[in-house]
Backbone bond lengths (Angstrom), bond angles and torsions (degrees), N, CA, C in turn:
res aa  C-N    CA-C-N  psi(-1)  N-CA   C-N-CA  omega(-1)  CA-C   N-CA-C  phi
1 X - - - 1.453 - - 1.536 108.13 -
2 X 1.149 127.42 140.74 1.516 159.76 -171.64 1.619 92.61 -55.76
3 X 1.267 107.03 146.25 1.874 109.63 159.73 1.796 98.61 -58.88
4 X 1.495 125.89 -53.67 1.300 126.06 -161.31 1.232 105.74 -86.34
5 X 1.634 140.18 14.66 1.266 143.09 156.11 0.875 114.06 -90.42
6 X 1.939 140.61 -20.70 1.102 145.52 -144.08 1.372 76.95 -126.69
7 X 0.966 155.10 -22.39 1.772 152.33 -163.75 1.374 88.87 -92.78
8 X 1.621 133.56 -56.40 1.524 136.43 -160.09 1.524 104.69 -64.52
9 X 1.529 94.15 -35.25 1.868 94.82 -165.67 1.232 96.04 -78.20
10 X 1.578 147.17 -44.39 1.325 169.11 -137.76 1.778 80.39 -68.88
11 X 1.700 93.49 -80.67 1.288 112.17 -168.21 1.743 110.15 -44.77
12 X 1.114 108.87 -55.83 1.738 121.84 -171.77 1.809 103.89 -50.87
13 X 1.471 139.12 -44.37 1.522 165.79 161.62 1.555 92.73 -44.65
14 X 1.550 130.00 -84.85 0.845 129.57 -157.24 2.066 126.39 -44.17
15 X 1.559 101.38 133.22 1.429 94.11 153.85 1.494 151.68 -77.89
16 X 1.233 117.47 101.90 1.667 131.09 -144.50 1.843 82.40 -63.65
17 X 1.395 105.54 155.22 1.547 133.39 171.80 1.180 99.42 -140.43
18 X 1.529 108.04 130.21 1.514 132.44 145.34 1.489 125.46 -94.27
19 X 1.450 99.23 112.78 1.822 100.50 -167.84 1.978 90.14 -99.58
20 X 0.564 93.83 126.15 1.454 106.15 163.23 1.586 137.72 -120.92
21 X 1.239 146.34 -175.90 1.454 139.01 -155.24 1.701 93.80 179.31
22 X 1.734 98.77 153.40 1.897 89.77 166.66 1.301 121.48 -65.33
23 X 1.544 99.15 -31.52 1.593 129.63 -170.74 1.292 120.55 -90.70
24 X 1.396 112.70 6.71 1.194 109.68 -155.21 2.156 107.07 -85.73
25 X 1.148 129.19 170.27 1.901 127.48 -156.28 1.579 72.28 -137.81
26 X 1.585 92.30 105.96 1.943 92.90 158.64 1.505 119.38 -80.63
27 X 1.372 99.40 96.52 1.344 104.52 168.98 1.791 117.00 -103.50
28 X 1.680 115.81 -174.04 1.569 103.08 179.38 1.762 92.81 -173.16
29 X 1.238 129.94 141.45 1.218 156.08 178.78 1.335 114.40 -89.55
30 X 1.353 120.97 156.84 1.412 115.16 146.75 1.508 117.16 -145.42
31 X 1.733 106.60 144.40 1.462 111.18 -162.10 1.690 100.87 -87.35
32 X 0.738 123.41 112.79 1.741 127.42 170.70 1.651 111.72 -74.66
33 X 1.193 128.29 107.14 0.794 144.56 163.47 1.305 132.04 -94.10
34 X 1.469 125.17 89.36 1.811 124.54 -150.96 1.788 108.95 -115.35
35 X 1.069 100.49 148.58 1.892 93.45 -161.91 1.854 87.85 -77.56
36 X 1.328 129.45 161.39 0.985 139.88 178.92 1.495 113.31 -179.41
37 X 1.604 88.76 113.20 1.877 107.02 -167.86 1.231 119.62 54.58
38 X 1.057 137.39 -110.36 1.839 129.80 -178.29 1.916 99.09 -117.38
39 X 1.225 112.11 22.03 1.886 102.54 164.66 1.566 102.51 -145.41
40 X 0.985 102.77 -124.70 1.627 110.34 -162.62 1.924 97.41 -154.27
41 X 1.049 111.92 138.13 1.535 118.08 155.21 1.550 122.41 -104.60
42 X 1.154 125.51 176.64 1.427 127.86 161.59 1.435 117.49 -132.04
43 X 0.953 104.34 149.88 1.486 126.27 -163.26 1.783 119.96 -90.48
44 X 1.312 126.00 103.81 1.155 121.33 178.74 1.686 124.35 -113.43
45 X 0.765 127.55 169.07 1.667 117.74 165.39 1.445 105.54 -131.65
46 X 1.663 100.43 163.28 1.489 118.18 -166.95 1.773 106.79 -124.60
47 X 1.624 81.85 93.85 1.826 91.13 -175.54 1.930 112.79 -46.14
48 X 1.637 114.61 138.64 1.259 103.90 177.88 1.180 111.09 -77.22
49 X 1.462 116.32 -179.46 1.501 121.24 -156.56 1.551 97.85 -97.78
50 X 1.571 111.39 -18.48 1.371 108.24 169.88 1.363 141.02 -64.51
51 X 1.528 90.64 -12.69 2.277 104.92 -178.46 1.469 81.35 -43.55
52 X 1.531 89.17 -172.40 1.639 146.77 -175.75 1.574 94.71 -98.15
53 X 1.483 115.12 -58.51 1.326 116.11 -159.82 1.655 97.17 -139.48
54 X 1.362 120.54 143.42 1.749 149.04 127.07 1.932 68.65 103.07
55 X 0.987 117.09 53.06 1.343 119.46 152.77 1.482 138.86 -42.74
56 X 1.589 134.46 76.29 0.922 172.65 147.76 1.629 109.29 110.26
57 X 1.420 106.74 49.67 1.509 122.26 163.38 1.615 113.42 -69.07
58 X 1.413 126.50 146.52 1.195 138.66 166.83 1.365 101.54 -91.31
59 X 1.680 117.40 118.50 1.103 123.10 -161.66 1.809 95.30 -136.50
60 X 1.525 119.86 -179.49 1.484 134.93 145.54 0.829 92.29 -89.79
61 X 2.045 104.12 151.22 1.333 112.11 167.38 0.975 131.80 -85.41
62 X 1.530 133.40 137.62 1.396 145.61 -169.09 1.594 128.07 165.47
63 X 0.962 123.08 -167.60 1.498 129.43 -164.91 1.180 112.10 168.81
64 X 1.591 113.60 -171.98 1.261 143.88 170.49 1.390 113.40 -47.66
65 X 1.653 126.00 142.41 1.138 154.53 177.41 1.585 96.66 -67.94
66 X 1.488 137.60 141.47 1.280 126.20 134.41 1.178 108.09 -123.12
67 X 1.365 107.70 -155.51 2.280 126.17 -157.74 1.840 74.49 -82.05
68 X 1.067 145.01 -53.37 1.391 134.75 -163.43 1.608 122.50 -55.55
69 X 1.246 103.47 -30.07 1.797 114.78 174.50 1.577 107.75 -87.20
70 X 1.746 91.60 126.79 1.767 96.20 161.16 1.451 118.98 -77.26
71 X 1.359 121.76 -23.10 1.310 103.79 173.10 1.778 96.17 -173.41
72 X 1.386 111.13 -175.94 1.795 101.12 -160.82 1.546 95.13 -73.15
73 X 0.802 133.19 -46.49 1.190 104.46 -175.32 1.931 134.02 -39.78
74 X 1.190 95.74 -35.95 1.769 110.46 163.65 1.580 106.61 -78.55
75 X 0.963 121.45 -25.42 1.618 111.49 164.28 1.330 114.03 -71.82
76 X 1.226 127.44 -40.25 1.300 126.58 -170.03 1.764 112.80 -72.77
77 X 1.385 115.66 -25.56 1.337 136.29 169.66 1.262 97.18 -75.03
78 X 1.228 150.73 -88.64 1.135 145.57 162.66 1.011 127.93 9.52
79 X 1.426 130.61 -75.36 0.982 135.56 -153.14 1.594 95.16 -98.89
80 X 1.399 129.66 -9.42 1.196 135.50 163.48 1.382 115.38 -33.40
């Protein structure tokens, strides 16, 4: 079985949790996982030093929810 077959089944098995807060900013990421030579890498980005905020952190890509996303999963594409 595939690294990304064993991730689907992983994921598909698992019990989902919703953590929530009053305060809490629904945001959502996504891990890129790209085949490269005989394994897989993952994909990160390197925030510039110019933001507002998490100023030149190595992060996944993602962010904030807006009125345009039906749900995180389209945020996480999004903001991809």
């Amino acid at each position: 079985m595939t690294l990304p077959q064993q991730l689907a089944e992983h994921l598909r098995r698992r019990r989902r949790r919703t953590l929530s807060a009053p305060d809490a900013i629904p945001c959502a990421v996504l891990i890129p996982i790209v085949p490269a030579r005989d394994d897989y890498e993952i994909v990160y980005t390197l925030r510039s030093e110019h933001l507002p905020s998490h100023k030149g952190q190595v992060a996944f890509p993602g962010g904030k929810m807006c009125s345009d996303d039906d749900d995180l999963v389209s945020c996480a594409l999004r903001e991809s």
